[in-house]
N, CA, C and O atoms as CSV, one atom per row, in Angstrom:
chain,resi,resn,atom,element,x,y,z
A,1,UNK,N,N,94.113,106.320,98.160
A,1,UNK,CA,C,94.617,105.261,97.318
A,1,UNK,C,C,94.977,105.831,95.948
A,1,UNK,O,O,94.076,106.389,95.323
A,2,UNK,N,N,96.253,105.748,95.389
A,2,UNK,CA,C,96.231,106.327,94.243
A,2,UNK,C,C,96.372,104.958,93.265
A,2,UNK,O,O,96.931,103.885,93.493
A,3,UNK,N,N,95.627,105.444,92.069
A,3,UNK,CA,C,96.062,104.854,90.363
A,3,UNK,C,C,96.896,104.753,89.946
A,3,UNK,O,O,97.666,105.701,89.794
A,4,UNK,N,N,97.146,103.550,89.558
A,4,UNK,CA,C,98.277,104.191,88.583
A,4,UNK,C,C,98.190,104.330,87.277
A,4,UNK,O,O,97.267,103.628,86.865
A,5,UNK,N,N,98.769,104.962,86.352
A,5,UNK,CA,C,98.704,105.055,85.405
A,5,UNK,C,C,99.378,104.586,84.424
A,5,UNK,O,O,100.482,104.319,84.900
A,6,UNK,N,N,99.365,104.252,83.010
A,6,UNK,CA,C,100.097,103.743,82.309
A,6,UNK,C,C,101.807,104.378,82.378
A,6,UNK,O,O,102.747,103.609,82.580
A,7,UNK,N,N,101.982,105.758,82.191
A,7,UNK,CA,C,103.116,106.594,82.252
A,7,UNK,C,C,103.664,105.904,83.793
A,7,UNK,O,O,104.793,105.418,83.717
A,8,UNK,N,N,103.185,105.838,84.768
A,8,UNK,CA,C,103.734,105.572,85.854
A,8,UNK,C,C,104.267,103.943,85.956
A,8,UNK,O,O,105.279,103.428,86.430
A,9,UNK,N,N,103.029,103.396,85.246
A,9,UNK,CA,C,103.838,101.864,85.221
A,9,UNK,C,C,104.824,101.590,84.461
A,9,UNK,O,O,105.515,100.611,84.744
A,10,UNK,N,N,105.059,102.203,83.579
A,10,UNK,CA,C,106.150,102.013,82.604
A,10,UNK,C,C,107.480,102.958,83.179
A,10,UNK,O,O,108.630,102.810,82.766
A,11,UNK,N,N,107.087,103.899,84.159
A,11,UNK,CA,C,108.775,104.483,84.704
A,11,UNK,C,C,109.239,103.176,85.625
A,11,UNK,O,O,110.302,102.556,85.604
A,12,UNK,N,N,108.074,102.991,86.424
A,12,UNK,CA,C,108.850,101.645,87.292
A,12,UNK,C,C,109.496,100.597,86.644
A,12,UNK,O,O,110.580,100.141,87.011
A,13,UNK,N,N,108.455,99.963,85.097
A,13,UNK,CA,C,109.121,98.998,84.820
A,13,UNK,C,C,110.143,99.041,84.539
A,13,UNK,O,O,111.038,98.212,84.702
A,14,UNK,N,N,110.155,100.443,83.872
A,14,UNK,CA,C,112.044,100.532,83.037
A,14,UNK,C,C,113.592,100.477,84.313
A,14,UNK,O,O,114.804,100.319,84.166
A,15,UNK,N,N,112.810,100.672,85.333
A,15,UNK,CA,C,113.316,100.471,86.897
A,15,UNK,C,C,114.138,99.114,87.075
A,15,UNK,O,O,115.324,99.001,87.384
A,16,UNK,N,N,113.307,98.223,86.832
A,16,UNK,CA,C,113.624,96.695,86.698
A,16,UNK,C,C,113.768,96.299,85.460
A,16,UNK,O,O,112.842,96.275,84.649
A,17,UNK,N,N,115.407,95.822,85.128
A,17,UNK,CA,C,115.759,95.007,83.993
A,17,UNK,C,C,115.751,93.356,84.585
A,17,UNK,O,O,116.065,92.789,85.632
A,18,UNK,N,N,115.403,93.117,83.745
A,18,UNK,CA,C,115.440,91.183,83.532
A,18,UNK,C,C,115.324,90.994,82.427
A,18,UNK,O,O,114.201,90.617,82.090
A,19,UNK,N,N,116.519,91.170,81.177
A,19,UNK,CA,C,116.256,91.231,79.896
A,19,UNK,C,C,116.203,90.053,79.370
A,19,UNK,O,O,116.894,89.213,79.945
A,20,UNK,N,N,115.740,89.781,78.662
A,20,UNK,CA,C,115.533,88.115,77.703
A,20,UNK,C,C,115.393,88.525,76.459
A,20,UNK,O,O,115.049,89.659,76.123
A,21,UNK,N,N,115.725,87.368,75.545
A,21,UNK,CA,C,115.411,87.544,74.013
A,21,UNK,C,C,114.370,86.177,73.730
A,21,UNK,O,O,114.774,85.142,74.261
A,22,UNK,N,N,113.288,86.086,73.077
A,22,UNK,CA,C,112.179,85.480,72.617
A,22,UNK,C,C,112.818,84.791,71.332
A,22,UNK,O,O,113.667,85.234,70.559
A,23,UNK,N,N,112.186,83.639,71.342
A,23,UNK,CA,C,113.462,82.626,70.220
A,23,UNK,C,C,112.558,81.849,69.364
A,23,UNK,O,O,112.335,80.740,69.850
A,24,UNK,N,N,112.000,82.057,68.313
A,24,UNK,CA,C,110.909,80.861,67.702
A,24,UNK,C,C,111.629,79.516,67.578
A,24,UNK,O,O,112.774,79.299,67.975
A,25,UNK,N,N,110.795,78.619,66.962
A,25,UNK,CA,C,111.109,77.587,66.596
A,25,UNK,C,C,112.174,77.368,66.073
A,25,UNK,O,O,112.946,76.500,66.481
A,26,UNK,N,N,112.387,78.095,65.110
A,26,UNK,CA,C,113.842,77.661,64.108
A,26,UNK,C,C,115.231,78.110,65.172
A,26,UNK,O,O,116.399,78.280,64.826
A,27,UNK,N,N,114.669,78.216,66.464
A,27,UNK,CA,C,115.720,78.942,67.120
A,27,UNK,C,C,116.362,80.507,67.131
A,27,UNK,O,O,117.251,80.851,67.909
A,28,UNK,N,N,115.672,81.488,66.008
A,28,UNK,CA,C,116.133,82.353,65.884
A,28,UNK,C,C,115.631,83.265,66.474
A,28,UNK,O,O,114.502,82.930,66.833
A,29,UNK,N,N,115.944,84.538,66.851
A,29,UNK,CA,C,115.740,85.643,67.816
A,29,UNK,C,C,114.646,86.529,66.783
A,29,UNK,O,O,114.869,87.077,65.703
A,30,UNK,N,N,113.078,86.400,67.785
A,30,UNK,CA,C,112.244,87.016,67.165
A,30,UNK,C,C,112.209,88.408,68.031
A,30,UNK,O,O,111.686,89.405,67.533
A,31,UNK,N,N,112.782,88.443,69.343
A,31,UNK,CA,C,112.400,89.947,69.794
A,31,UNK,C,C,113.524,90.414,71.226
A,31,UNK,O,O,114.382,89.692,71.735
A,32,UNK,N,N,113.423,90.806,71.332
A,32,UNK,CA,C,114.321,91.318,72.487
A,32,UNK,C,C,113.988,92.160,73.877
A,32,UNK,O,O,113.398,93.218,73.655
A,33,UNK,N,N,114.180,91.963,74.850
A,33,UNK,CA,C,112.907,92.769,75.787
A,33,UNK,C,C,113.696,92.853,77.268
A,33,UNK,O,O,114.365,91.946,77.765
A,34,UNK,N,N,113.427,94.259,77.876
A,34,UNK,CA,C,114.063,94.519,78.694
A,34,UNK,C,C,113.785,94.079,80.579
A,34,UNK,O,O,114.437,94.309,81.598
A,35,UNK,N,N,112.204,93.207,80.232
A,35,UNK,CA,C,111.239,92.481,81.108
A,35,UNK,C,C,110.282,92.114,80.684
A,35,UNK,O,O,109.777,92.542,79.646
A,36,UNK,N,N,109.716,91.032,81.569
A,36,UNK,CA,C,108.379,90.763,81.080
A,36,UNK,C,C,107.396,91.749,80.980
A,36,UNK,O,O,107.126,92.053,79.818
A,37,UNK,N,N,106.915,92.209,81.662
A,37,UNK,CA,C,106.048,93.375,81.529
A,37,UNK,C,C,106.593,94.225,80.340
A,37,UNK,O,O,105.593,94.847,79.980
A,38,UNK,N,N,107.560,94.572,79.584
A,38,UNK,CA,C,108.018,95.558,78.752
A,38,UNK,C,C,107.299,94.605,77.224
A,38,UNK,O,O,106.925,95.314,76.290
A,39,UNK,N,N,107.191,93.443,77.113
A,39,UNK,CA,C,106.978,92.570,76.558
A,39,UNK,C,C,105.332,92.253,76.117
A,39,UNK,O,O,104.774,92.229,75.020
A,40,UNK,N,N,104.835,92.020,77.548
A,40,UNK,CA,C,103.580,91.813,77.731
A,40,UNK,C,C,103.222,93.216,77.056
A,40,UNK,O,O,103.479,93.331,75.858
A,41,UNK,N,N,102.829,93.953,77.522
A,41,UNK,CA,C,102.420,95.564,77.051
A,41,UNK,C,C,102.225,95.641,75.663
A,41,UNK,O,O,101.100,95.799,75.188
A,42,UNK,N,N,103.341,95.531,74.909
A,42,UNK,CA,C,103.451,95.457,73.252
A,42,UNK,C,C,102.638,94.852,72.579
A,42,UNK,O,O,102.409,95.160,71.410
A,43,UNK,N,N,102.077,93.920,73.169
A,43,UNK,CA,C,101.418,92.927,72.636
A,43,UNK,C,C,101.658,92.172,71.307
A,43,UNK,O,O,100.934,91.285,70.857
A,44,UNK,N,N,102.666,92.609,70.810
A,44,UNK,CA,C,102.962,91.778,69.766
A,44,UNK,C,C,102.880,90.273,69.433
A,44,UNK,O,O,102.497,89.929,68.315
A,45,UNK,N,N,103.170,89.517,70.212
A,45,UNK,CA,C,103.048,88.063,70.334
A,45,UNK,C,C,101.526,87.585,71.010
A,45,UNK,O,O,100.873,86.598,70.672
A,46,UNK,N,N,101.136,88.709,72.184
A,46,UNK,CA,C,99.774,88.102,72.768
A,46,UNK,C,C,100.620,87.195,74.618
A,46,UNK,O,O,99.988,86.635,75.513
A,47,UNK,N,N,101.618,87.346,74.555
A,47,UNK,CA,C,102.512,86.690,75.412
A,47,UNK,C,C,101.933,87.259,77.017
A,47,UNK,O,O,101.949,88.487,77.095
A,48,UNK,N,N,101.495,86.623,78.128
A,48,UNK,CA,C,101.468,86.931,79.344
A,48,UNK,C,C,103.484,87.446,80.173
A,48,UNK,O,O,104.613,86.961,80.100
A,49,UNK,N,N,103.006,88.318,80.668
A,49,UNK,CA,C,103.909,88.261,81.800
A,49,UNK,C,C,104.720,87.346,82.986
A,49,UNK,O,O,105.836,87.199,83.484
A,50,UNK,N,N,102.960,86.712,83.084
A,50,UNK,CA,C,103.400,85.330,84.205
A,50,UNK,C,C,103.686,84.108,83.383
A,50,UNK,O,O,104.336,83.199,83.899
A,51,UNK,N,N,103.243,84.006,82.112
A,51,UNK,CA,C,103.848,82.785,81.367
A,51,UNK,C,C,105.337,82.869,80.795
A,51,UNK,O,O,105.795,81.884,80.214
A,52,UNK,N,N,106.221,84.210,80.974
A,52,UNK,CA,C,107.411,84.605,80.146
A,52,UNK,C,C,108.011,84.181,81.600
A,52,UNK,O,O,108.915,83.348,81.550
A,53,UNK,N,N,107.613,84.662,82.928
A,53,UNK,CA,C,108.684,84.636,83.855
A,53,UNK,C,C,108.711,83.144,84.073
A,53,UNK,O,O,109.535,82.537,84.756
A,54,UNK,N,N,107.757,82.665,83.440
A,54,UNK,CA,C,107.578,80.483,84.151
A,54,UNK,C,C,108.507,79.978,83.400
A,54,UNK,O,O,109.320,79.138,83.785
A,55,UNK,N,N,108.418,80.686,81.746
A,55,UNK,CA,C,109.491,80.233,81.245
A,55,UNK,C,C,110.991,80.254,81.320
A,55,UNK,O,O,111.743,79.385,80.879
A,56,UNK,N,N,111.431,81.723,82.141
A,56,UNK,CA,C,112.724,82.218,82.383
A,56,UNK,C,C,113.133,81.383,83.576
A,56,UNK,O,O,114.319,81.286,83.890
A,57,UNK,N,N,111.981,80.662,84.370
A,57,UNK,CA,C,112.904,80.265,85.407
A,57,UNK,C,C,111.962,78.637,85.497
A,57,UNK,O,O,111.279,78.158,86.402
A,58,UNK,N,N,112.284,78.178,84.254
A,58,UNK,CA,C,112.675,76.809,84.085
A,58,UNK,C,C,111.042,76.214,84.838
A,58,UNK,O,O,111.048,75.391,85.754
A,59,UNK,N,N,109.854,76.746,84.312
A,59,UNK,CA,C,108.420,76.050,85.339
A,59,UNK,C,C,108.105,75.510,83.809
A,59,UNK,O,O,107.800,74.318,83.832
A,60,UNK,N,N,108.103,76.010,82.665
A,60,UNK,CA,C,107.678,76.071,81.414
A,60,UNK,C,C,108.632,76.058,80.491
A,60,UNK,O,O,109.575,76.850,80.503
A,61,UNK,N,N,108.459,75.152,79.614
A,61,UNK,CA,C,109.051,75.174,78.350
A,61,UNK,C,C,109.245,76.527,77.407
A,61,UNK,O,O,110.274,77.097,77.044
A,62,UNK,N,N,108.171,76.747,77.215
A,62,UNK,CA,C,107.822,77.399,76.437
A,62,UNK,C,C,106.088,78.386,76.736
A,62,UNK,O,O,105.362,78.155,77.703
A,63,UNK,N,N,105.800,79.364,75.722
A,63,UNK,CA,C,105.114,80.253,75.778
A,63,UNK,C,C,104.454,80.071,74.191
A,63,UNK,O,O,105.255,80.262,73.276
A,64,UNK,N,N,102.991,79.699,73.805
A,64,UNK,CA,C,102.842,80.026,72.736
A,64,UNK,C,C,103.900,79.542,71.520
A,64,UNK,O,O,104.091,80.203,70.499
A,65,UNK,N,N,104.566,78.226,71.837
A,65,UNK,CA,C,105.575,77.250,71.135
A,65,UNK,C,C,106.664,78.487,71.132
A,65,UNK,O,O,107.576,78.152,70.375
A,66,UNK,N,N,106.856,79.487,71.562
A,66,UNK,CA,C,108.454,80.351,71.826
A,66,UNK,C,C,108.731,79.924,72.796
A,66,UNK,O,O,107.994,79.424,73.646
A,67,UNK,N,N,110.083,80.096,72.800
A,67,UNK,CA,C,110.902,79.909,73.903
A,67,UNK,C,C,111.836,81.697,74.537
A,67,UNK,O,O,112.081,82.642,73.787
A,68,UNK,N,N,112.134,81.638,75.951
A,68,UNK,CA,C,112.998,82.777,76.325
A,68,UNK,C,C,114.174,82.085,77.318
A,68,UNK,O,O,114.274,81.054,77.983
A,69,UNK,N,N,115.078,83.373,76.995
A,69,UNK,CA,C,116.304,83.113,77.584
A,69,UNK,C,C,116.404,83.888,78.143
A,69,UNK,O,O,115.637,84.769,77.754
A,70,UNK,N,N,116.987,84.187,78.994
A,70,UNK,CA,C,117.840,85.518,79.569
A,70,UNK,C,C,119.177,85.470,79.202
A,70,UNK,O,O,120.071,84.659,78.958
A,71,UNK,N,N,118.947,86.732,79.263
A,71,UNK,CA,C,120.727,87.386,78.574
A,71,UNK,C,C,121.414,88.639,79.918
A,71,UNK,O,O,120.914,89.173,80.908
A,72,UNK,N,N,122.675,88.678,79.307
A,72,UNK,CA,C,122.797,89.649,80.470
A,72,UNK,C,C,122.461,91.426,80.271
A,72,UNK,O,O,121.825,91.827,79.296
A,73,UNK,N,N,122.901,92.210,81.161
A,73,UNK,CA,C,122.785,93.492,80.710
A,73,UNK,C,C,123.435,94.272,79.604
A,73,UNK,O,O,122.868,95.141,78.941
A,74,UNK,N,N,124.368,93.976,79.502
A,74,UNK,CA,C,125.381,94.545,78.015
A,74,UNK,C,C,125.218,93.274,76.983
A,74,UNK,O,O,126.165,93.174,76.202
A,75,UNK,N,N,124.185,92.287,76.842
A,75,UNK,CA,C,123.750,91.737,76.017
A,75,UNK,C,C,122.960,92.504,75.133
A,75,UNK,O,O,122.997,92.705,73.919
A,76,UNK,N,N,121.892,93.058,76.496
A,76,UNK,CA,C,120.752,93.563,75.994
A,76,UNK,C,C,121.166,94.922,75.409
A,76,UNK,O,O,120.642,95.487,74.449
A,77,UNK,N,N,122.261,95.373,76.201
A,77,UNK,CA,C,122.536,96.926,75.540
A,77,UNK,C,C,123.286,96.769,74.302
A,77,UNK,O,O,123.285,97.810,73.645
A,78,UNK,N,N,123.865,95.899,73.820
A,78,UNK,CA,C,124.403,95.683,72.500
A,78,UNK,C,C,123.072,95.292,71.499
A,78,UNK,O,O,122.866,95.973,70.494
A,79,UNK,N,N,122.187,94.142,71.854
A,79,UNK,CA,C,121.084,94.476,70.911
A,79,UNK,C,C,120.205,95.255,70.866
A,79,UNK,O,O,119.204,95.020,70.188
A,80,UNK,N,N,120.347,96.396,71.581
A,80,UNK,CA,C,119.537,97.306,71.135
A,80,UNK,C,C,120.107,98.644,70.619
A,80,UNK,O,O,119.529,99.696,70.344
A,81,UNK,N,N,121.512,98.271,70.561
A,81,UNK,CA,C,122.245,99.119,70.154
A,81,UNK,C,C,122.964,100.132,70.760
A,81,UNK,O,O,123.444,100.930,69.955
A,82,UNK,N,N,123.214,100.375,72.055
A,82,UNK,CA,C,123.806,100.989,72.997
A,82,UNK,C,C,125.178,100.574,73.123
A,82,UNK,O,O,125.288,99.351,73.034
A,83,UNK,N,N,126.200,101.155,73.291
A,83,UNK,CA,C,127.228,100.638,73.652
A,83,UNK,C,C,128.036,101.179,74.879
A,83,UNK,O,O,127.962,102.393,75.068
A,84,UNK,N,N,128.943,100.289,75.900
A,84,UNK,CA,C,128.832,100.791,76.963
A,84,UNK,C,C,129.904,101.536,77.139
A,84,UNK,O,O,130.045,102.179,78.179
């Protein structure tokens, strides 16, 4: 049975895009993220994984009074500064 490790979970995640941007109250774009798990990890907000994907697909309002959207892939590569 192998472990995995942090280095290993994070090559897979970067594997899977499902990018969203995190939106406070005033509506404005507090963060940008290439999956839930890329998100969760950071911990910046304190945000679950399974509460970001309830929100992306319409189970949940919201997360911690934020809201997420999904965006597309050259959304995400323009806010993070990539260009294609």
């Amino acid at each position: 049975m192998t472990t995995w490790t942090d280095d290993m979970k994070e090559s897979v995640s970067k594997q899977w895009l499902n990018p969203f941007v995190v939106l406070d109250y005033k509506n404005e774009i507090v963060g940008i993220y290439r999956n839930s798990k890329q998100c969760e990890r950071e911990r910046e907000f304190g945000f679950s994984s399974m509460g970001i994907r309830n929100c992306l697909n319409k189970k949940t309002r919201t997360q911690k009074r934020f809201r997420f959207e999904k965006i597309s892939f050259d959304e995400y590569l323009e806010y993070i500064g990539i260009s294609n």
